[in-house]
N, C-alpha and C positions, 0 to 999 in steps of 0.2 A: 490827825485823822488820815484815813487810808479807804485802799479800796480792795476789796478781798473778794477772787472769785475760787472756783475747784468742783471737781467731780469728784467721787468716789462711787467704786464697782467692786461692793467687799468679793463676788466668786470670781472676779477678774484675778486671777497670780502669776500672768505672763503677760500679758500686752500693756501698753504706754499709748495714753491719748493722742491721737495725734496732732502734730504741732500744729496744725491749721488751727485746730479746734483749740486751740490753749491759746494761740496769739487769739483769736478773736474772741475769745472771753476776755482776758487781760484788757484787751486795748480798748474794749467801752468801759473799763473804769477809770484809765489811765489819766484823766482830770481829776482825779481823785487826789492823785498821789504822784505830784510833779517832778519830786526828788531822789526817783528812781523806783525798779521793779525787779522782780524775782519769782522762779518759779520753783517748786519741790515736784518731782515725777518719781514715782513708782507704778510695778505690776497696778494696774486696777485705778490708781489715785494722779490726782493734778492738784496740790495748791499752789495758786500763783496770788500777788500782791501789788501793789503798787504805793508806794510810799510818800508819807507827806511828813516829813520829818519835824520834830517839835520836841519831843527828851531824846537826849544823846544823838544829838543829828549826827555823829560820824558814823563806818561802813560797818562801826560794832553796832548796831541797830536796825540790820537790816533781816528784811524778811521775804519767805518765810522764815523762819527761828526751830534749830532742833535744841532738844535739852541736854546736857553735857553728854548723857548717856545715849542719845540717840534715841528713845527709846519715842518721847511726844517731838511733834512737827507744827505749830503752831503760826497761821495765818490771822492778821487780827486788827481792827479798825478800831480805835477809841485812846483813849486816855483811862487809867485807873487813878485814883488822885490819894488811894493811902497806899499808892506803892510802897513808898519809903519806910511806912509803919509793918507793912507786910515782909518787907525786907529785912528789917530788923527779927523779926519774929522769927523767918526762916532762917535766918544766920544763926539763932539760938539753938535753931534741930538740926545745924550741921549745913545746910545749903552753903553755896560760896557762889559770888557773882563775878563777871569780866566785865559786864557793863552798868552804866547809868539809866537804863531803858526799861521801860515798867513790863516791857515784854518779855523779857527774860523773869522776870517776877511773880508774873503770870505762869509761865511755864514751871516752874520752883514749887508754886503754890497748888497743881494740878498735879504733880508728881508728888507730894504728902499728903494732900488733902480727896484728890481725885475731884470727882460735878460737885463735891459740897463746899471747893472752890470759890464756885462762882457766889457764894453766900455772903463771902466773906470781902465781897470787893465795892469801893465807893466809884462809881466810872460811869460813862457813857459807852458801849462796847458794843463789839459785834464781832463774832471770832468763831474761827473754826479748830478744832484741835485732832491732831490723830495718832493714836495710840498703837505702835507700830506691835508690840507685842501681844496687845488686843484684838488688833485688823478692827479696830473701832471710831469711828469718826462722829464727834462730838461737834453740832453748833450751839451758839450762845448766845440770847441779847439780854441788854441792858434791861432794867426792872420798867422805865418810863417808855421805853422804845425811842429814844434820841435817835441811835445808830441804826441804819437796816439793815436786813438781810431776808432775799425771797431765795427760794429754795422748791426744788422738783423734783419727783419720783419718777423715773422714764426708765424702762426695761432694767428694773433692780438697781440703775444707777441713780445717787444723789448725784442732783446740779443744783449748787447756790453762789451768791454775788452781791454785791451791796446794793446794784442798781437792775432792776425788773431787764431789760433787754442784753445785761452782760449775761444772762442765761444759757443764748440761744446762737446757735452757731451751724455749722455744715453738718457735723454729727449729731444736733437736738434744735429741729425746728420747729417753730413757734407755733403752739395749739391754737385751736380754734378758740374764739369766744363764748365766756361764760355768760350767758342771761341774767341770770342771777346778779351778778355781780356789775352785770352794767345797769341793771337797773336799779342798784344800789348808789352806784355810782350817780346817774341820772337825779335821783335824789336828794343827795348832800353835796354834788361835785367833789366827791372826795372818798377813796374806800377806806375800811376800816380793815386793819387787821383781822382775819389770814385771807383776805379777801384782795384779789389781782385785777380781776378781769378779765382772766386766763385759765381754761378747763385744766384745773390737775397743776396748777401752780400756786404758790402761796406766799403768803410774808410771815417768818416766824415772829409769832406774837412777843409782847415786850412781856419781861420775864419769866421765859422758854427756855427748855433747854430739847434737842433735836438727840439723838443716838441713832447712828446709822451703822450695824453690820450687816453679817451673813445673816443674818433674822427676819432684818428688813428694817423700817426706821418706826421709833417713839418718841413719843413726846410727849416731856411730863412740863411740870409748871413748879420753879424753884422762888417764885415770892408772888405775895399778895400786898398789897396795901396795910399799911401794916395797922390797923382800930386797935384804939385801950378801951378798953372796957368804961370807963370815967372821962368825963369831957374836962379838957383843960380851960379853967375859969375865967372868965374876963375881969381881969384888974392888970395894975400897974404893972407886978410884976412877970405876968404875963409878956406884958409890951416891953418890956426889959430883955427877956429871955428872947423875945421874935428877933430883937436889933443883935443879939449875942448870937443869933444861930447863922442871922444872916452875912453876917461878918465872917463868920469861922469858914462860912459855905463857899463865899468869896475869894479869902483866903487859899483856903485849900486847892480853887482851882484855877490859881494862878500858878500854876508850877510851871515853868515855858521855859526851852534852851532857847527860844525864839520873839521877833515882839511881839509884844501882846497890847490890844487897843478893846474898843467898847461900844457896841449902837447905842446909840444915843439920842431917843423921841423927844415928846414933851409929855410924855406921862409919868407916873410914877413909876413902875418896875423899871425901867433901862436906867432911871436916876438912880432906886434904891442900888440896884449895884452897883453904878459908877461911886456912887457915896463911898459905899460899903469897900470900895476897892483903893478910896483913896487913904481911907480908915486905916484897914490894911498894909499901906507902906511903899502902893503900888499909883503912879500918875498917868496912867493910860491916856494916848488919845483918842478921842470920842469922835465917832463917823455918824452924819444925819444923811439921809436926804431928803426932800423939799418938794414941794408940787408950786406948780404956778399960780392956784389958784388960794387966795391967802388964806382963806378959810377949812383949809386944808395942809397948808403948809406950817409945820413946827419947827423950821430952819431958828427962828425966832428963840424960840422957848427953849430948845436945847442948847442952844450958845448962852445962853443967860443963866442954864444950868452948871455948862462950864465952867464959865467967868465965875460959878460960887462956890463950883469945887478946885479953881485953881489948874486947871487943866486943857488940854488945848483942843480947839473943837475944831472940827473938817465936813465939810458940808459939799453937796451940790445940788443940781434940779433935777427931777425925774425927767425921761428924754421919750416923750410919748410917739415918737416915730415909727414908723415900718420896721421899717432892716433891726432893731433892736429887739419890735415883740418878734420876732422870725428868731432874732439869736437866741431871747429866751423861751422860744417853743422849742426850739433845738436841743436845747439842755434839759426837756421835760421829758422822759419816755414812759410814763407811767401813769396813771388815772388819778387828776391830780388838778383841780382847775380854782385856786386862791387867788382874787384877781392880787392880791401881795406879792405873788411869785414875782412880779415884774418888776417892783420899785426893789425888791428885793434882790432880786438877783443883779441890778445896778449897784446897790447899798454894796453887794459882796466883793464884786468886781473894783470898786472905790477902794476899797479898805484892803485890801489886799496889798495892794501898791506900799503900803506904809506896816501892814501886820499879818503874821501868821494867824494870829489866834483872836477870837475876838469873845469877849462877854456877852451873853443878852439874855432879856428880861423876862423870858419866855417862862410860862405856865403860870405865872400870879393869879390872871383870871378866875382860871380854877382853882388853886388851891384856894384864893381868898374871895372867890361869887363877885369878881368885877363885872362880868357882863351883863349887858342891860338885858340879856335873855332870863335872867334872873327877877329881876325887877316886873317883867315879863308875867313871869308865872305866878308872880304874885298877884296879877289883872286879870288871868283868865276864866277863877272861880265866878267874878261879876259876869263878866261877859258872857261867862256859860248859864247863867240865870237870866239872861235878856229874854225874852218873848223871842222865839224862834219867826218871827214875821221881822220883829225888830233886826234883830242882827242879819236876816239877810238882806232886807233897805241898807243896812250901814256895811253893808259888802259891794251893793251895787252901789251905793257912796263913793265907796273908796277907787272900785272902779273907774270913775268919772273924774277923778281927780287930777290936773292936769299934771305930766313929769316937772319934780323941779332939779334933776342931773342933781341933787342930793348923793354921798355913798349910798345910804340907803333911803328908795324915794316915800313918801311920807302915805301914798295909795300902796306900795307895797307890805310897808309896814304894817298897815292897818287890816288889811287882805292876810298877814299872816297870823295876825293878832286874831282874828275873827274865826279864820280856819284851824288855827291851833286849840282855841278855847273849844270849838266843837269835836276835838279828836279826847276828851276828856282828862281826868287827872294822871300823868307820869306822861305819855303822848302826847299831852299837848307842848312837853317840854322840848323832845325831839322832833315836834314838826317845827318849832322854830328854825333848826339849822335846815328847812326843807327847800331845796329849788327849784325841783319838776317837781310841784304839784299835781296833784288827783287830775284837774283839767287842764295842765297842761301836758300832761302825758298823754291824756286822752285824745287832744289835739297832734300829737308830734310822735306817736306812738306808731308804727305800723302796725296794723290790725294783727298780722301771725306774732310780731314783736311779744306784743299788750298782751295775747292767748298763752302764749311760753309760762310771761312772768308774774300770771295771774294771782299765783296762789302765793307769793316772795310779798313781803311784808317791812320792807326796812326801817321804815320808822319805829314798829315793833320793836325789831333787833335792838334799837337804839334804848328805847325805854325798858328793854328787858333789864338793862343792865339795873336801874334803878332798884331794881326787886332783889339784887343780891349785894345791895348798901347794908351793912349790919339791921337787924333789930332794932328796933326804941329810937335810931338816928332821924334827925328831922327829913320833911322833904328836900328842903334845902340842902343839908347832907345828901341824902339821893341822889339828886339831879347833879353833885358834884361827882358825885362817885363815878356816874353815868359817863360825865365829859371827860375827865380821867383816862377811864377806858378807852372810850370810842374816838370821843372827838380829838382831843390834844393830840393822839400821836399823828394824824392829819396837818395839823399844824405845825408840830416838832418834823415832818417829813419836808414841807417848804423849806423849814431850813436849813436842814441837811442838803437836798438836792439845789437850792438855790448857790448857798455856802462853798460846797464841794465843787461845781461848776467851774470854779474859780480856784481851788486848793483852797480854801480856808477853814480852817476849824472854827466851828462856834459852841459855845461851851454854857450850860442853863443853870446859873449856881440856885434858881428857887425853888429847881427840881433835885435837890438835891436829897441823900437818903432820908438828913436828919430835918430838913426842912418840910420835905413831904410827911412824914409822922408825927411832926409837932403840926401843923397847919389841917391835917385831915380830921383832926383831933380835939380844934378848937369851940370850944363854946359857938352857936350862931353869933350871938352878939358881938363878937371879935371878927365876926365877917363883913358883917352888915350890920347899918342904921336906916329905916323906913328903906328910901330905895338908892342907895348909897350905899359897894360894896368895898372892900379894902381898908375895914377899918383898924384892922391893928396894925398893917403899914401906914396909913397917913397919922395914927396915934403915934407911932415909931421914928417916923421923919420928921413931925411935928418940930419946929424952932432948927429945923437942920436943913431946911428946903425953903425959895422963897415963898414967901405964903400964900402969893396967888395961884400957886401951881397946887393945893388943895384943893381948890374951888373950879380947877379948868376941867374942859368937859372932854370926857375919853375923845380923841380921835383916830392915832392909829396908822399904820403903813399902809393901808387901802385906798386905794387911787376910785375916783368917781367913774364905777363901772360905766353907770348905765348913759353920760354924757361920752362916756371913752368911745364905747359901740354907735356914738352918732356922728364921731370925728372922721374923718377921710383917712388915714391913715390906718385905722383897726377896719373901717370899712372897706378898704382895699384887701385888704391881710384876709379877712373871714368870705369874703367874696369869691378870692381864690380857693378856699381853702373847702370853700362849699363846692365850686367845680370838682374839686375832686374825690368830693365823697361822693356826687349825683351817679348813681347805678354800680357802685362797687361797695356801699354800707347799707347795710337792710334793717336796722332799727329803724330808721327815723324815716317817716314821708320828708323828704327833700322840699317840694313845691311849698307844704306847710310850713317848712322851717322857713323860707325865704318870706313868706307872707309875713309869718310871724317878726323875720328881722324889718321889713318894709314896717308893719305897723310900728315896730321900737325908733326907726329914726322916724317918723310920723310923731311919735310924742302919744300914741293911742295906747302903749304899753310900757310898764319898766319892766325891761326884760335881760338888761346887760349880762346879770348871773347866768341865767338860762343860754344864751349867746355864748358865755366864755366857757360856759359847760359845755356845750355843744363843739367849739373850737378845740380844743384839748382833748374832745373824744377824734376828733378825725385828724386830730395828728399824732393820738398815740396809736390810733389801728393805722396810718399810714407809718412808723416808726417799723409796728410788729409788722408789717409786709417786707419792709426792706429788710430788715433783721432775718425774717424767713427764708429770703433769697437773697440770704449771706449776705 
């Protein structure tokens, strides 16, 4: 993985960016890509790079990369993993290679193929391409959105970069706030593709492709999820073919000039590919980390994982301190608040020391309906048939309900459960992931805020997606199609940003092309049993896993928000962090948010999410101040 930023100005055909403005793009990605950096300059154009070297780490790999002929200039973040298939195939039309680097491959495969290319590639990516006899500048992402890339239209010039503030420099400073988008954000703690937070900025959506000349820029859409017409059956050999794809998927993207290691929970995805990996040929070591509190802590459960696959486990404790949530607000510059980021970006920093690359378990949820938001939705038909006198007594119920510092407290739950069943059927699915709610926006909103974002509807957005799940698919299919979309690449963004903070590449074998198409595809019943979801993986591991890890109950890299916000240590960190928002951020009433925090270490509210939402918005509008003034 890498870090790629660049301009391009196609009526520019005499002036060269100047260097100010190219170092300070380059150097906020330059965690990206430890192992060197490079820029391309022409009339009008800047690609620059920053290198995290993984195939063919010598200085024939380095980038930017032109093609033999000069002709494509190619800056580019990701791994393609049928390089080597595609390389054979272009050797057969004549191509010839000098390197081992799937970069140059790329490049090969753009100059026969031209954007239909990128159709043709198995990767995680994120790439800029520029076609010097075109004066055409091509971006790229990957189909799931692993890799990012935001990108800006400012006076005919393209500006993009892996990371939201490697944007913005002396030559392009930082716009104003979108409404929109922060009250989208405000919502979910988390935006959703092409949605920044930033007037006239964007994140090109996962499986995009961007064209930028003298025209001005398009963007079309080069994949979609890929529905068969016919659902694939639930039987044996079904669960046969899930363990064969997932093997292969493993496989393939172990390809590393570098070492390569594995996170490693106590659930089932991080096992299934540590399995799948050792299947494979490969003995990775497994990185955990741990909380203090045991009922949270899987330190346990993943060494006892090891110990069965024969492979060696590395563990520590999460370090709930000041100076640490400080270093990972530091590494955060974009809208973006998983209270995860933190044990996470420790897990990164761990595992680094021992590997470039690491495996994980990422996307099972969705593809196979793990989350208990699923189980969820199967509740909310009842509840939305309760006596509306009823369900608001068991709202003000839950209300009453004293905090038990639970991840998630058991009066929150129930408050979303009840709020969700009343926003009706598709809605009530995306107000699960909701964290300013209706009243507490109402509470925390400034009045001209609230007036702006009146008529913005996010939870909408969210269930709109529902509505474009094929024909005849269950709602269950729906609501997966929806997280897909919207929600996953939120979560696949944690780990990019937590990962890369560190150089480390982390690589998602269950997202991969052929596993997403088999799995989207599956019969329900290969999903779910009653309220029990992943069942043709635990049919799949079945007799290959010890057997109580069947029956253990999800838990997760989420650290106990809503007790963390009553510790002195995060109460110090948002204390400060509120002085600095009072009189220079105009969304929020100030004095109400501090009530609000007083009542949450009172125990009168769980409000930890709405809290670490609130911290991550005034550090990333304190990021883009500084960023503005350079």
């Amino acid at each position: 993985m890498c870090g790629v930023v660049g301009i391009f100005s196609p009526a520019d055909r005499e002036s060269l960016w100047p260097e100010t403005t190219r170092n300070a793009m380059l150097g906020r990605v330059r965690h990206r890509g430890p192992d060197g950096e490079g820029e391309y300059t022409a009339p009008g154009l800047f690609l620059g790079h920053a290198r995290l070297a993984v195939l063919d780490i010598s200085a024939a790999g380095r980038q930017p990369m032109c093609s033999p002929d000069g002709r494509l200039v190619i800056t580019y973040n990701g791994e393609i993993y049928n390089f080597r298939e595609l390389k054979g195939e272009l050797e057969a039309l004549g191509h010839r290679f000098s390197t081992r680097s799937d970069t140059e491959v790329l490049l090969a495969a753009w100059l026969e193929w031209g954007d239909a290319a990128v159709k043709k590639l198995d990767g995680i990516f994120a790439f800029a391409i520029y076609d010097r006899d075109a004066r055409t500048l091509w971006l790229a992402r990957d189909p799931m959105g692993v890799k990012p890339l935001f990108y800006q239209v400012v006076g005919g010039a393209l500006f993009f970069a892996s990371e939201l503030q490697a944007l913005f420099s002396d030559g392009n400073p930082v716009p104003p706030a979108e409404p929109e988008d922060l009250d989208c954000y405000f919502t979910f703690n988390y935006l959703p593709a092409p949605r920044t937070g930033l007037s006239g900025v964007r994140q090109l959506e996962a499986g995009c492709l961007l064209r930028m000349d003298e025209r001005g820029a398009d963007l079309t859409r080069y994949w979609e999820l890929p529905y068969n017409r016919e659902l694939i059956p639930w039987n044996g050999e079904t669960v046969a073919r899930f363990r064969e794809l997932l093997v292969r998927s493993v496989r393939r993207q172990m390809v590393s000039d570098v070492p390569l290691g594995l996170f490693l929970s106590g659930g089932l995805d991080s096992y299934a590919v540590a399995l799948a990996a050792v299947e494979a040929g490969e003995v990775p070591d497994a990185y955990t980390v741990g909380f203090s509190e045991e009922k949270f802590d899987e330190r346990a459960e993943a060494a006892e994982y090891a110990r069965y696959l024969g492979i060696r486990s590395l563990a520590f404790q999460f370090d709930w301190s000041g100076s640490v949530i400080e270093e990972t607000l530091g590494s955060l510059g974009e809208l973006l608040a998983d209270a995860s980021l933190f044990p996470l970006f420790q897990l990164a920093r761990f595992a680094r020391a021992g590997a470039a690359v690491i495996l994980a378990g990422d996307g099972g949820d969705e593809l196979l309906a793990g989350y208990s938001t699923y189980a969820a939705g199967e509740l909310t038909p009842y509840v939305r048939a309760l006596p509306a006198g009823v369900r608001s007594l068991c709202r003000r119920g839950a209300r009453l309900l004293p905090s038990d510092n639970e991840r998630y407290g058991m009066g929150m739950v129930l408050t979303r459960l009840i709020d969700a069943a009343a926003e009706g059927p598709k809605r009530d699915h995306a107000s699960f992931r909701r964290i300013f709610g209706p009243a507490v926006k109402q509470r925390l909103y400034r009045p001209e805020f609230a007036r702006t974002v009146a008529g913005t509807d996010p939870v909408g957005e969210y269930a709109a997606f529902m509505e474009t799940a094929p024909a005849g698919r269950s709602y269950l299919a729906a609501r997966q199609h929806a997280d897909l979309l919207f929600h996953l690449p939120g979560i696949l963004a944690k780990v990019d940003r937590m990962s890369m903070a560190h150089g480390l590449e982390v690589r998602v074998p269950l997202l991969s092309p052929e596993m997403v198409a088999f799995c989207i595809n599956l019969d329900d019943r290969a999903k779910r049993s009653l309220f029990s979801g992943k069942r043709i993986m635990k049919s799949a591991l079945s007799g290959q896993i010890p057997p109580a890890a069947l029956r253990r109950r999800k838990v997760g890299l989420l650290p106990p928000v809503d007790r963390w916000f009553r510790e002195p240590a995060m109460n110090t960190v948002f204390g400060d962090y509120l002085g600095m928002a009072r009189g220079s951020l105009a969304e929020l009433r100030w004095d109400e948010v501090e009530r609000f925090w007083q009542e949450h270490r009172q125990g009168k509210v769980e409000g930890g999410f709405v809290l670490l939402g609130i911290l991550q918005y005034i550090n990333w509008s304190m990021k883009c101040r500084r960023a503005h003034a350079g």
